[in-house]
mmCIF file of the N, C-alpha and C atoms, coordinates in Angstrom:
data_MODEL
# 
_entry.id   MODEL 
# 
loop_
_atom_site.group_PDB 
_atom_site.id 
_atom_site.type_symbol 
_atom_site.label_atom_id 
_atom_site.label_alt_id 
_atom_site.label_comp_id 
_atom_site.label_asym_id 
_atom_site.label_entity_id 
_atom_site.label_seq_id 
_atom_site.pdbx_PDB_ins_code 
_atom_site.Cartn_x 
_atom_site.Cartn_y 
_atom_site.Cartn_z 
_atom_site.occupancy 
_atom_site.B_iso_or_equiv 
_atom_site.pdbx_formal_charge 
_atom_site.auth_seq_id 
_atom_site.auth_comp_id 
_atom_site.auth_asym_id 
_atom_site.auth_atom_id 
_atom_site.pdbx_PDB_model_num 
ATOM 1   N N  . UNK A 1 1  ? 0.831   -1.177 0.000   1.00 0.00 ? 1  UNK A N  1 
ATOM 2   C CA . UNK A 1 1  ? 0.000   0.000  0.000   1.00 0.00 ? 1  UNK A CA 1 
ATOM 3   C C  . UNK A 1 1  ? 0.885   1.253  0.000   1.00 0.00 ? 1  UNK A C  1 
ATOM 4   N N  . UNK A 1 2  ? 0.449   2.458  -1.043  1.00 0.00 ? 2  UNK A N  1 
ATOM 5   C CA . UNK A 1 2  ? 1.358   3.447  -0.966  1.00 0.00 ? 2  UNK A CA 1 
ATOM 6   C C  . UNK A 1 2  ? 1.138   4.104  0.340   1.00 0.00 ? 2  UNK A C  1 
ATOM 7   N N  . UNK A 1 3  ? 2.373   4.974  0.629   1.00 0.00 ? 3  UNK A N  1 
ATOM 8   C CA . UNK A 1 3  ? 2.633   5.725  2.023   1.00 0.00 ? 3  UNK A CA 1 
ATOM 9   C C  . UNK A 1 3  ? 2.401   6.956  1.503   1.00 0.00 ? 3  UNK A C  1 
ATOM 10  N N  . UNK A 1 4  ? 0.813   7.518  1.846   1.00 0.00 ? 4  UNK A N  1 
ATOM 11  C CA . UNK A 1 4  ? 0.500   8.735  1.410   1.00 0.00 ? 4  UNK A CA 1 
ATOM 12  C C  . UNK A 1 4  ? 0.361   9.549  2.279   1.00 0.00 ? 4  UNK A C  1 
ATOM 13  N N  . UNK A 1 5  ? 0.996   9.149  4.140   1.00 0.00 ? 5  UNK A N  1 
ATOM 14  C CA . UNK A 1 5  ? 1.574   10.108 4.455   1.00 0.00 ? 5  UNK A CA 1 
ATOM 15  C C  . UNK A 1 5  ? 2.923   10.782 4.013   1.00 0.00 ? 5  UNK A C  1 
ATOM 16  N N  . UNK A 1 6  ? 3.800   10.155 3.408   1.00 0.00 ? 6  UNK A N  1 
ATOM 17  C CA . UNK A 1 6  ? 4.826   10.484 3.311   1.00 0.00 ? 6  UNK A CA 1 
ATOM 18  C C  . UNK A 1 6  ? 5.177   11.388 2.068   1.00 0.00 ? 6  UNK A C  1 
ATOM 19  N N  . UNK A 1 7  ? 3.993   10.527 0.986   1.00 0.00 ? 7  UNK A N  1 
ATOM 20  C CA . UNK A 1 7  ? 3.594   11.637 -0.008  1.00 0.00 ? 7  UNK A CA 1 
ATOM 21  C C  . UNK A 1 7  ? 3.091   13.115 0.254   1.00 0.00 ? 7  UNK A C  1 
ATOM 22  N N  . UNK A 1 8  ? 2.130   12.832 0.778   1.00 0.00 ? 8  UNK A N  1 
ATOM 23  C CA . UNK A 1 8  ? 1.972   14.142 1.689   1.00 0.00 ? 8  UNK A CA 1 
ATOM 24  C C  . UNK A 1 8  ? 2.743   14.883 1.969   1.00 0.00 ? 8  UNK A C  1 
ATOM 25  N N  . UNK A 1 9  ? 3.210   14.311 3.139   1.00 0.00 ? 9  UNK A N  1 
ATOM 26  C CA . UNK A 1 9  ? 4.638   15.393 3.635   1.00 0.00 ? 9  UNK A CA 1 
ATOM 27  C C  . UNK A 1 9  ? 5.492   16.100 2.420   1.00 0.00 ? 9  UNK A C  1 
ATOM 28  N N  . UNK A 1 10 ? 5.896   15.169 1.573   1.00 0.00 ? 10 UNK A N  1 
ATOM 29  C CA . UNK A 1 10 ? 7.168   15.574 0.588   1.00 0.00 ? 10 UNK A CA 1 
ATOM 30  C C  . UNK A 1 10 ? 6.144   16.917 -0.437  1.00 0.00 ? 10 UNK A C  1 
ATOM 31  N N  . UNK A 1 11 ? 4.916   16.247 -0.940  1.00 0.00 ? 11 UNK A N  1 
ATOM 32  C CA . UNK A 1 11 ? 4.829   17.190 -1.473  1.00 0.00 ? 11 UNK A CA 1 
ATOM 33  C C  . UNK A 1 11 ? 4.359   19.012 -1.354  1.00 0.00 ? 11 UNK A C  1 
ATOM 34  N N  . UNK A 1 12 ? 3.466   18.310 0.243   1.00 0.00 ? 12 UNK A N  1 
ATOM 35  C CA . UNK A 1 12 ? 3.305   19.552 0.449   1.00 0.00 ? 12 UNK A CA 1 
ATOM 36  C C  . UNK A 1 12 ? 4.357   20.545 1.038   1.00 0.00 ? 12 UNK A C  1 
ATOM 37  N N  . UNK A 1 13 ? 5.911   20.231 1.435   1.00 0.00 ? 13 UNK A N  1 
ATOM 38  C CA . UNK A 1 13 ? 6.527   20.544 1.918   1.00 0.00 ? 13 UNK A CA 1 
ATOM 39  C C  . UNK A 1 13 ? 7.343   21.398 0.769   1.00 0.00 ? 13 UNK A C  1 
ATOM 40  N N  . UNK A 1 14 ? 7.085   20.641 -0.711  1.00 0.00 ? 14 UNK A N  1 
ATOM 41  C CA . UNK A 1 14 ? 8.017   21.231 -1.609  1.00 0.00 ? 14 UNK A CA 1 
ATOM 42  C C  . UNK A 1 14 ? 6.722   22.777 -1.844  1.00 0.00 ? 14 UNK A C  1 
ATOM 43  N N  . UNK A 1 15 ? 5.816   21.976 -2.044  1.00 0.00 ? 15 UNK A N  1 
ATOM 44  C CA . UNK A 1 15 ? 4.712   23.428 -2.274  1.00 0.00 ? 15 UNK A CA 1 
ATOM 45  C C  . UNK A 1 15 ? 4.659   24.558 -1.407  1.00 0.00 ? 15 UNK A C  1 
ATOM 46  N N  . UNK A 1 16 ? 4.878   24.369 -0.352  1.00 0.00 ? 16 UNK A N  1 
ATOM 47  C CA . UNK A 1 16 ? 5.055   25.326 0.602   1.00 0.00 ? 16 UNK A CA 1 
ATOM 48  C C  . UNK A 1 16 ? 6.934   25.724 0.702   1.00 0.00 ? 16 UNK A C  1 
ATOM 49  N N  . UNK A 1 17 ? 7.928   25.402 -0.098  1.00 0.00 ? 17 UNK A N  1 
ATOM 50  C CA . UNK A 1 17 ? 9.141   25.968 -0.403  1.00 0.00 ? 17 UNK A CA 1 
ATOM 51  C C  . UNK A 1 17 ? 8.709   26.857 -1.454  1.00 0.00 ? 17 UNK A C  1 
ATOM 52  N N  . UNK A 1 18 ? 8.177   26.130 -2.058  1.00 0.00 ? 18 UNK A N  1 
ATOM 53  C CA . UNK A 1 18 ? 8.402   27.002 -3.688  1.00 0.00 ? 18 UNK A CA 1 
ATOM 54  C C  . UNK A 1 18 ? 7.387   28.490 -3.634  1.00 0.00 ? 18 UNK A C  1 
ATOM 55  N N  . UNK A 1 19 ? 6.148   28.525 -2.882  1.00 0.00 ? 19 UNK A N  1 
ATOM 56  C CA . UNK A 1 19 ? 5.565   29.790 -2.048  1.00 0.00 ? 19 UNK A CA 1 
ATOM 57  C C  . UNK A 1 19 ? 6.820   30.467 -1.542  1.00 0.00 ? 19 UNK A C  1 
ATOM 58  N N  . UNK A 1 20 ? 7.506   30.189 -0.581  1.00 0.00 ? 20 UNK A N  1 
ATOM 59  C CA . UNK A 1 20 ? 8.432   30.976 0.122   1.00 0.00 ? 20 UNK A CA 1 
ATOM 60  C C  . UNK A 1 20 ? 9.435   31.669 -0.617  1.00 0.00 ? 20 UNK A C  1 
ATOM 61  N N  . UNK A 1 21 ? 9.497   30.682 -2.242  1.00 0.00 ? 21 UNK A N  1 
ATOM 62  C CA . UNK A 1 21 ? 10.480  31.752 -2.871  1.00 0.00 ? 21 UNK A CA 1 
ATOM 63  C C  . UNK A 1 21 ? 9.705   32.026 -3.902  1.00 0.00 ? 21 UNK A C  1 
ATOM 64  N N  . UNK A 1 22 ? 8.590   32.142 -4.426  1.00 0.00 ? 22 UNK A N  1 
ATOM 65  C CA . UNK A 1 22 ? 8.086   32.740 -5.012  1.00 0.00 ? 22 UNK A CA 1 
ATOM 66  C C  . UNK A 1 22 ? 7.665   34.370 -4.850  1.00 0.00 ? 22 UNK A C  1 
ATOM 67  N N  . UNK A 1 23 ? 8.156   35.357 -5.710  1.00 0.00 ? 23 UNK A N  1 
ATOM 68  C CA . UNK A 1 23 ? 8.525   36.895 -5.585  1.00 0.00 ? 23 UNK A CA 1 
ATOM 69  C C  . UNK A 1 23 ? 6.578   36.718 -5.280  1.00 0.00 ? 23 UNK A C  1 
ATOM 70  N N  . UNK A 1 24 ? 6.387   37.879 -4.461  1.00 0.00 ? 24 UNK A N  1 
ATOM 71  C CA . UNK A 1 24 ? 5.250   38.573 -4.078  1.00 0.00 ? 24 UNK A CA 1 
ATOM 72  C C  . UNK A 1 24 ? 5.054   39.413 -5.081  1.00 0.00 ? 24 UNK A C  1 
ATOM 73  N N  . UNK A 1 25 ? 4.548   39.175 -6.428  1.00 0.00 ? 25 UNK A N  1 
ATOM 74  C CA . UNK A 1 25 ? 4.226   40.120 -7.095  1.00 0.00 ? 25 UNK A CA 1 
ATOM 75  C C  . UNK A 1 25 ? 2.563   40.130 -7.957  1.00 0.00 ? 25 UNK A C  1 
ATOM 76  N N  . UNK A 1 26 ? 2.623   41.020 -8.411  1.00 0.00 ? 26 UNK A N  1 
ATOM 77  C CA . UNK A 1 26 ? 1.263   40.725 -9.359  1.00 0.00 ? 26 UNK A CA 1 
ATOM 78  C C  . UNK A 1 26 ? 1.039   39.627 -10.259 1.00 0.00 ? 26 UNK A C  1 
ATOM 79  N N  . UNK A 1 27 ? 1.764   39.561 -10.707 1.00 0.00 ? 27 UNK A N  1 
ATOM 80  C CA . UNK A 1 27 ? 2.362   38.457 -11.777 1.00 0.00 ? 27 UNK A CA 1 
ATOM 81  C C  . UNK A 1 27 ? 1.864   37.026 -11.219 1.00 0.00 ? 27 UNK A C  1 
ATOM 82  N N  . UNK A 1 28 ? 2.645   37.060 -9.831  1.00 0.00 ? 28 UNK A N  1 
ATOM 83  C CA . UNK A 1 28 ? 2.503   36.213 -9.147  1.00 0.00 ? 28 UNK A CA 1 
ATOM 84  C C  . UNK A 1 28 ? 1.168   35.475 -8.402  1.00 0.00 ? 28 UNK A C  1 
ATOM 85  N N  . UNK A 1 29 ? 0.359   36.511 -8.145  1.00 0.00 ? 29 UNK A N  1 
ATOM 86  C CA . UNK A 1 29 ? -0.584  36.396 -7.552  1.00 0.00 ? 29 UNK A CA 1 
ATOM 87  C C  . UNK A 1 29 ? -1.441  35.117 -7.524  1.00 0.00 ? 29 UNK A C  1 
ATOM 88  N N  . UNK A 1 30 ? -1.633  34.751 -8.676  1.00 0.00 ? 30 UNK A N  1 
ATOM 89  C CA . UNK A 1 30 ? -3.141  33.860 -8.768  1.00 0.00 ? 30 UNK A CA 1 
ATOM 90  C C  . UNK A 1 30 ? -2.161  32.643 -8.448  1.00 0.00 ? 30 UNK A C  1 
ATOM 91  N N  . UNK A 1 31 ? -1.234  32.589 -9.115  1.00 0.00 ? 31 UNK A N  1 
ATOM 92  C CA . UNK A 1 31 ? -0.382  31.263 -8.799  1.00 0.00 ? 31 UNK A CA 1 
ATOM 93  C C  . UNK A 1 31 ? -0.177  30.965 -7.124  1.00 0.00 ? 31 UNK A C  1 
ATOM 94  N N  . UNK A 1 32 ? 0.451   32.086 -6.742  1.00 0.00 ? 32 UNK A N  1 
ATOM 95  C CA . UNK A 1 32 ? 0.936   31.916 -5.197  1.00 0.00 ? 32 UNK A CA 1 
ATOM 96  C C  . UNK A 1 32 ? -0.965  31.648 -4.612  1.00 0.00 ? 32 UNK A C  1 
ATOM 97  N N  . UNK A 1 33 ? -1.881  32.089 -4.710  1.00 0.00 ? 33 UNK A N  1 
ATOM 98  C CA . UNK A 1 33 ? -2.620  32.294 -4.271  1.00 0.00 ? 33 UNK A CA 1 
ATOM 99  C C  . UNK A 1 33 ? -3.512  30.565 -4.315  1.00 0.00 ? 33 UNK A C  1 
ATOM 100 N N  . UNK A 1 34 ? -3.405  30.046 -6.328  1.00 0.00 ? 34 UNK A N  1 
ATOM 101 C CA . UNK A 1 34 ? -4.004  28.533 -6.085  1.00 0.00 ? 34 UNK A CA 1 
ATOM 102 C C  . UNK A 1 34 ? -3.045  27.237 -5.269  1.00 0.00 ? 34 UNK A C  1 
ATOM 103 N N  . UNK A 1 35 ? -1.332  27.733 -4.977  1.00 0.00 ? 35 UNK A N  1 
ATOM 104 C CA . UNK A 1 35 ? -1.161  26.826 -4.151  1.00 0.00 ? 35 UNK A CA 1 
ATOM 105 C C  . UNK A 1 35 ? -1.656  26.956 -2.752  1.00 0.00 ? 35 UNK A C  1 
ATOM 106 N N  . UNK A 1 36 ? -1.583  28.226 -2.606  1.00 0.00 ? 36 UNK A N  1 
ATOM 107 C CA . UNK A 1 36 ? -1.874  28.061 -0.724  1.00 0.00 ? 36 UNK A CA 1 
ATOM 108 C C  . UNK A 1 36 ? -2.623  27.349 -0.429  1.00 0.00 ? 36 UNK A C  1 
ATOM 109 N N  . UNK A 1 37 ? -3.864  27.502 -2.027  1.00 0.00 ? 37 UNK A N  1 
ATOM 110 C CA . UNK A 1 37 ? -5.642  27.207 -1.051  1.00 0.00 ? 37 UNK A CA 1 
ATOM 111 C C  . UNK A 1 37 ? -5.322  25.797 -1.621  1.00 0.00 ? 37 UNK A C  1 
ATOM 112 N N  . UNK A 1 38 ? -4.501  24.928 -2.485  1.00 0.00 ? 38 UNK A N  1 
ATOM 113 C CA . UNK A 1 38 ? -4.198  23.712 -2.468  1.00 0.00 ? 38 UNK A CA 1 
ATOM 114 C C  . UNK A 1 38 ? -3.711  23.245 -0.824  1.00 0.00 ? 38 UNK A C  1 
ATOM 115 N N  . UNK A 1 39 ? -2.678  24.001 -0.438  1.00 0.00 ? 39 UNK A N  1 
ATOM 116 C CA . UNK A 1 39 ? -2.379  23.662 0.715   1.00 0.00 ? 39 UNK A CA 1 
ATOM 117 C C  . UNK A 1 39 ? -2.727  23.588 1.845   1.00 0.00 ? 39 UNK A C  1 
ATOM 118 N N  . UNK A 1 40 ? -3.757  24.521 1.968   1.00 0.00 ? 40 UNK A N  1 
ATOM 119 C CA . UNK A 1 40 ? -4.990  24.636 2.730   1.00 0.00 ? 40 UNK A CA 1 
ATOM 120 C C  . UNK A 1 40 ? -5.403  23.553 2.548   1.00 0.00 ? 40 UNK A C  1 
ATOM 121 N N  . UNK A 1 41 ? -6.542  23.315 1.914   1.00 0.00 ? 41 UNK A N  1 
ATOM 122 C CA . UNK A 1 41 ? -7.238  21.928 1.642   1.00 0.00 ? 41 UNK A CA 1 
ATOM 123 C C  . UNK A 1 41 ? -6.661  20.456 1.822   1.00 0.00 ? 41 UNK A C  1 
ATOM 124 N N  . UNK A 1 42 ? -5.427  20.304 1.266   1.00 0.00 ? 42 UNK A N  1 
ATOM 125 C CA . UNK A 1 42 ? -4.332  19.010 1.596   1.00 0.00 ? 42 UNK A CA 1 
ATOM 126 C C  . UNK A 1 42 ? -4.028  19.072 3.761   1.00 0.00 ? 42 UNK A C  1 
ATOM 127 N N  . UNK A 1 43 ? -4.124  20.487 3.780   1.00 0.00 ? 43 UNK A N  1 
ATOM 128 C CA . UNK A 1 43 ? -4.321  20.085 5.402   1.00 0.00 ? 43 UNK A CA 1 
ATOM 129 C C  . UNK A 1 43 ? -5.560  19.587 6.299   1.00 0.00 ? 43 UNK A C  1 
ATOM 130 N N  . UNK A 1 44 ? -6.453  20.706 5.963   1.00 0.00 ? 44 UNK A N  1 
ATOM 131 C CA . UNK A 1 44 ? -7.753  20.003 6.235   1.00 0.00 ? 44 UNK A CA 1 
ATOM 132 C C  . UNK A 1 44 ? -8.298  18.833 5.960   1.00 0.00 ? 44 UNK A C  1 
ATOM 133 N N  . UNK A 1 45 ? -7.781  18.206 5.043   1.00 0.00 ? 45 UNK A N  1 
ATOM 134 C CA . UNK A 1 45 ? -8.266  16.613 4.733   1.00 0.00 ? 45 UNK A CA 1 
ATOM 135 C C  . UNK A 1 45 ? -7.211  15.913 5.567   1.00 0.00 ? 45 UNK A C  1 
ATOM 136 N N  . UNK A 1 46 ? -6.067  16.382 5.250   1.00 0.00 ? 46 UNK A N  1 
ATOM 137 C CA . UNK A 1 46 ? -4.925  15.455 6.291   1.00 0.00 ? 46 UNK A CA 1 
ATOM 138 C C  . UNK A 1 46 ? -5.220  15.243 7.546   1.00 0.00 ? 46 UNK A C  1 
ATOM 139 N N  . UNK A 1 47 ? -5.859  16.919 8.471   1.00 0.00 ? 47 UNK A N  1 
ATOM 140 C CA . UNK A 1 47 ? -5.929  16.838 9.491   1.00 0.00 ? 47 UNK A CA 1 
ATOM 141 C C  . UNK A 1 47 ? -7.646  15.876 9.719   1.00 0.00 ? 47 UNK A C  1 
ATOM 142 N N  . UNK A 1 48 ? -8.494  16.119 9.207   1.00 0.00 ? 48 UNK A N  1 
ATOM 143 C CA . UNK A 1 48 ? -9.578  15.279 9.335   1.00 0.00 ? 48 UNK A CA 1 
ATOM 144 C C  . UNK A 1 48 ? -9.682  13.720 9.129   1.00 0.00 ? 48 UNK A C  1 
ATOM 145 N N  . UNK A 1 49 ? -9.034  13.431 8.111   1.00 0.00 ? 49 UNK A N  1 
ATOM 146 C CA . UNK A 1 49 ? -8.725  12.071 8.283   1.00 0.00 ? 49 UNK A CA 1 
ATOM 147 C C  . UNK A 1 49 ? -7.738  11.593 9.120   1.00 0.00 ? 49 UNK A C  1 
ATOM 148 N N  . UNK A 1 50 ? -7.131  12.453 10.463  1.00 0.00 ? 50 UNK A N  1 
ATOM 149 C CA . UNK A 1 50 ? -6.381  11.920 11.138  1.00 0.00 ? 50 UNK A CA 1 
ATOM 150 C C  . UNK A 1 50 ? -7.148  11.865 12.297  1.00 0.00 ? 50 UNK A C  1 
ATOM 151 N N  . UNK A 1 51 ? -8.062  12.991 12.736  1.00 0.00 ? 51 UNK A N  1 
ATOM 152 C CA . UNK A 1 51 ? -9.041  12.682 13.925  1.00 0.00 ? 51 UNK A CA 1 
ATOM 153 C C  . UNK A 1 51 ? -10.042 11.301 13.585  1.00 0.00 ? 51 UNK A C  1 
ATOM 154 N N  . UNK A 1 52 ? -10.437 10.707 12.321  1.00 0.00 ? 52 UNK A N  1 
ATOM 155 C CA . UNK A 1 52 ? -11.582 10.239 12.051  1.00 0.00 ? 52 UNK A CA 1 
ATOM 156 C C  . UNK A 1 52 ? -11.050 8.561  12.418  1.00 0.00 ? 52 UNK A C  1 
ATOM 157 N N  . UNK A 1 53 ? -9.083  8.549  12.011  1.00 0.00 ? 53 UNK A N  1 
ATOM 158 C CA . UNK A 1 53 ? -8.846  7.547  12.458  1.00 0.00 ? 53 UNK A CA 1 
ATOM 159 C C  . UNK A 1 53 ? -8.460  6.705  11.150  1.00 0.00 ? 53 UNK A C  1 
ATOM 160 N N  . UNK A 1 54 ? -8.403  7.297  9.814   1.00 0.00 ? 54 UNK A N  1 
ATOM 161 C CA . UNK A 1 54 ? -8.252  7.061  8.542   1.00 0.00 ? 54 UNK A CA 1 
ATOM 162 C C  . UNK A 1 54 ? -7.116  6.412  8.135   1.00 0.00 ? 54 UNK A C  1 
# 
């Protein structure tokens, strides 16, 4: 069975690097803006399927 915590981790860890160096600009915006709310969401499911016992 794949280890999709670990997937998890790696990827959201690279997504949340590549935010940190991504320039704050206009340009930038919608991009920086659809990973966060990716990253958002990849937590909230992470964290809910960890209370539920998943």
């Amino acid at each position: 069975m794949p280890d999709y915590k670990k997937m998890y981790a790696i990827l959201c860890a690279a997504a949340s690097e590549a935010l940190d160096k991504l320039p704050e600009t206009a340009e930038n915006a919608a991009g920086r803006e659809t990973l966060q709310q990716a990253l958002d969401k990849a937590e909230e499911l992470y964290i809910s399927a960890e209370a539920s016992g998943e």
